[in-house]
Structures are given as C-alpha cells and as structure tokens.
N, C-alpha and C positions, 0 to 999 in steps of 0.2 A: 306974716305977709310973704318972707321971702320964699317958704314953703308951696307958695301957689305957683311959682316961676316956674316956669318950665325949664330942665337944665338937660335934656338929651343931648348926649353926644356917641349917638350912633352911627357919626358920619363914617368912621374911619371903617367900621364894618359892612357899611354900604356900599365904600367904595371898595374895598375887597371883595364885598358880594360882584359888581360892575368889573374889576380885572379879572377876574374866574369867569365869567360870563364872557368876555372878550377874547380871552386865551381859546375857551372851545370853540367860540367862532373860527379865531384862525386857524388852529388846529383843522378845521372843515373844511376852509378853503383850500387849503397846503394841500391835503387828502385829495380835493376834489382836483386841483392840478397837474398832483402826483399821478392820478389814478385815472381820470376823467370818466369811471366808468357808466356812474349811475350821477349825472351833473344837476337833473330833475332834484334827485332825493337832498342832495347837498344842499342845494340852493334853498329846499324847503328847511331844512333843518337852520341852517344858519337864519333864516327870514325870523323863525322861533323864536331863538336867542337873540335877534334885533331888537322884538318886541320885548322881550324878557328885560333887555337893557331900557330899553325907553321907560319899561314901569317901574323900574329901581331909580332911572335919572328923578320920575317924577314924585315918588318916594323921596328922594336927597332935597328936590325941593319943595314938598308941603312939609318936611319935617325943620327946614332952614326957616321959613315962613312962623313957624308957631315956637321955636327956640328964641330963649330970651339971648343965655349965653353958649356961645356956639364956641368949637377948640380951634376954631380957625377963623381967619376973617372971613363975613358972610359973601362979599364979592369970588377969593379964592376958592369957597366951598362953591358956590355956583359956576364958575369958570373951570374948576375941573372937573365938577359932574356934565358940563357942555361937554370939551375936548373928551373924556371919556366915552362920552354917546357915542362922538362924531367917530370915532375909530371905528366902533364895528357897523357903524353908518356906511363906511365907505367899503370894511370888508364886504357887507351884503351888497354895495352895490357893484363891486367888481363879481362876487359871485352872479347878479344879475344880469352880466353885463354877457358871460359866458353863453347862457339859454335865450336870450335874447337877439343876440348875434349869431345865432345857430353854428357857432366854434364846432370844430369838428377834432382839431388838436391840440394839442398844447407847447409850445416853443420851449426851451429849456431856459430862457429869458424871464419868462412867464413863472416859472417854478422856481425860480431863484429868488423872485419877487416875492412869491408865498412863504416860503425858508425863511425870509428878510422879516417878512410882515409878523411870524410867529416869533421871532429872537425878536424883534420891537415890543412885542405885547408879554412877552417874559419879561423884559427888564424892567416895563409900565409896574407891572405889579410886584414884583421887586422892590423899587420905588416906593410903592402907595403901602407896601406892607410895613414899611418904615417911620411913618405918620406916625408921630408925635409918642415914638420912641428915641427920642432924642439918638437918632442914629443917623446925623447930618450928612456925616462920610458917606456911608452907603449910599444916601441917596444923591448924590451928588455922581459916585460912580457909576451909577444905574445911569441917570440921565447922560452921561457922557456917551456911552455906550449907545443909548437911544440916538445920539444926534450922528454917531460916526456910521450905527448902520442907517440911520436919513442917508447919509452921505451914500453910500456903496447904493441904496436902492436906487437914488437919485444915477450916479454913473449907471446901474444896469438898465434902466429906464432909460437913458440917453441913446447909450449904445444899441441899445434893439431899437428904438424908433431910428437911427443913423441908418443900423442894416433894412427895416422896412425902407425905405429911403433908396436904398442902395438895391438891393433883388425884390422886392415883392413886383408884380408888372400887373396885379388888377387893384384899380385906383381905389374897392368897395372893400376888399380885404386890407390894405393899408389904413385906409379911414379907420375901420374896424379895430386893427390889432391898435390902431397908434391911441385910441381913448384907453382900449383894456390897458394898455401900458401906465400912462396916467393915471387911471383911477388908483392900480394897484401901486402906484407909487406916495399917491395921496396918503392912502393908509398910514404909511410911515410918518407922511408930513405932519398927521394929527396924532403920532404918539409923539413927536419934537414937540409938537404944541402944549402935550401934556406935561411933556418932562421942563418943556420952560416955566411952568407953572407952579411946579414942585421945587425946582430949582430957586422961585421967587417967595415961597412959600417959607422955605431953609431959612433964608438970608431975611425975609422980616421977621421969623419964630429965633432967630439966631440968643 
C-alpha cells in the first residue's frame, strides 16, 4: 500500500529552477538601467522569464497538491513558491513601468536600485540552494544579507524620492519617477519576505 504514496520531493529543485529564473530577470533589468538602450527588447525578455516563473510556481503547486509527504511543511512550500513569484513580479513590473512611462533616462538612483535588486536575488538563491542540506548557518547569513540590503534599497528609495521632492519642477515627471522608485524598491521588500520564510523554515527543521 505504502508503495502507491506518492513521495516527490522535487520541491528543492523547483525552487532552484525559480532562483535561476529570477537571477536573469534581474540580471535584465540591471542591463536595461545600465544600458537603457534597447528598453522595448528588455522588457520583452524579462515578461518571458515572468511567465517562465508563474509555470514552475504552478508546477510547485500541483506537485504540493498530489504529494502525500512533502520535505517541508505544505504551508512553507506554498509561501515560498508565492514570495518567490512575487519577486520577479515586481522585477517585470518595474521593467514595465520604464516603457510605459516613456523614461527617456536613467538617474543613477535608479541603477543602484537595480545592483541592490540582483545582490538581493544572489543571496535568495544562496539561500534556497541550502534547503534541506542541513546548512542552517549559511542560510541564516544569506538572509541577513537579504534584509541589510532591504535596508540600503529602502535608504536609496527614500533619498531619490527626497531629491524628486527637492529639484524635479514638472509635477508628471515626479509622479512618474516617485512609483518607479517604489516599485523598484518593492523588489527587495519580496526577497525580505522570502528570506523571512527561510529563516522560519531553519528554526522549525532546526
């Protein structure tokens, strides 16, 4: 009978397929900041790897669904196949947010923010490459690292909406830069939310 169970636990390689998929998102946007040459093709490319990620999250959940026993609790393996979406959720949607708002440059605010976003998504999969190689440490300093650079995107977000604030003088370019700041700050806020997860992950597998 036990033989009919279903025992997949191909989580841990799904969600490295999902941090690999996320990394070259940001990788794209960084690119597309750095570079802004061709912002059309970037945007396209990253939309790609959106969808790419949405059919590995839905992957992590019909395989959660038909697993009798799973290597993790079935809430944490759902909770970090969310927060993992939602990361390059937000990367495409700051990539959108460029061609949308007809950006013509890029503030050097803005590219610090992209730097921030790809050191955030290195240390995510850092992190997730550690699953349940009993390598608590590591992951423990991966997510610290996640939350200190939350912090610094959080200050360089602050202080460019301060300076918009301070010199911009058309009210539709303000609007404009003060969401891209935001959105691209987001990004970071949902790999904190991942590493909180993994962080709580450690401490009940402890």
């Amino acid at each position: 009978m036990f033989g009919l169970i279903p025992k997949e636990e191909k989580f841990f390689q799904l969600f490295k397929e999902m941090t690999i998929n996320i990394i070259e998102g940001a990788k794209l946007l960084k690119e597309m900041l750095d570079t802004f040459e061709n912002p059309g093709k970037s945007q396209s490319k990253i939309k790609e790897l959106e969808h790419k990620g949405d059919s590995i999250t839905h992957e992590i959940i019909q395989k959660l669904n038909k697993t009798f026993v799973t290597p993790l609790d079935r809430e944490d393996i759902y909770s970090l196949a969310s927060k993992l979406d939602d990361i390059l959720d937000l990367i495409d949607a700051s990539s959108q947010r460029m061609i949308m708002y007809n950006v013509e440059h890029i503030p050097p605010e803005a590219k610090s923010l992209g730097f921030i976003i790809l050191q955030s998504c290195l240390a995510v999969d850092k992190a997730v490459a550690m699953l349940g190689k009993k390598s608590n440490e590591q992951i423990f300093e991966a997510c610290v690292e996640i939350n200190a650079l939350e912090n610094e995107a959080d200050r360089v977000s602050r202080e460019a909406i301060g300076r918009l604030f301070d010199e911009e003088k058309d009210p539709i370019q303000l609007i404009k830069w003060k969401e891209i700041y935001e959105t691209l700050e987001r990004a970071t806020d949902k790999c904190e939310d991942a590493a909180n997860i993994l962080e709580s992950v450690v401490v009940k597998n402890a």
